[in-house]
C-alpha positions in Angstrom: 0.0 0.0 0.0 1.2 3.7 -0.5 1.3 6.6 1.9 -1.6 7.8 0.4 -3.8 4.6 1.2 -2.7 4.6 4.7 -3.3 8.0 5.2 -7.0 7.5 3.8 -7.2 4.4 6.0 -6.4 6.2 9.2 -8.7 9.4 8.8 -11.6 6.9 7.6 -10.7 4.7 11.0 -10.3 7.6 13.0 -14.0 9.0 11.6 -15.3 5.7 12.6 -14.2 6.1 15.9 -15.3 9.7 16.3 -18.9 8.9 15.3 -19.1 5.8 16.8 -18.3 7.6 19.9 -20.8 10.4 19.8 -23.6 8.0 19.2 -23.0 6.3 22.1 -23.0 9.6 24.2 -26.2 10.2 22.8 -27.3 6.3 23.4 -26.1 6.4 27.0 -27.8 10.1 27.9 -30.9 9.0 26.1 -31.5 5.9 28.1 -30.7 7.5 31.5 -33.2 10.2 30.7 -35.9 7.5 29.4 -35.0 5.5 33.0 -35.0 8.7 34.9 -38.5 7.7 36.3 -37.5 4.5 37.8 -34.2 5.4 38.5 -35.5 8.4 41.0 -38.4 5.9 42.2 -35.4 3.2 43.4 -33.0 6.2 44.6 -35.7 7.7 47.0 -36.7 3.7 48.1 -33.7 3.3 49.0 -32.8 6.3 51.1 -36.0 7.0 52.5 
């Protein structure tokens, strides 16, 4: 392979990872706020 190609292959891999990240952020603070019913219901069983 050339420079060139591994150059492409990096960015492409390093995209990957970037979005792949960001949807998960977005996955993880979506289903905290969708469980932040149940969540608060178990917190103040517990403590109270």
């Amino acid at each position: 392979m050339t420079t060139a190609a591994n150059i492409l292959n990096n960015v492409k891999a390093s995209y990957t990872i970037a979005i792949m990240g960001v949807l998960g952020v977005f996955a993880f603070v979506s289903a905290v706020l969708i469980a932040w019913p149940a969540l608060a219901y178990l917190g103040a069983k517990m403590f109270n």
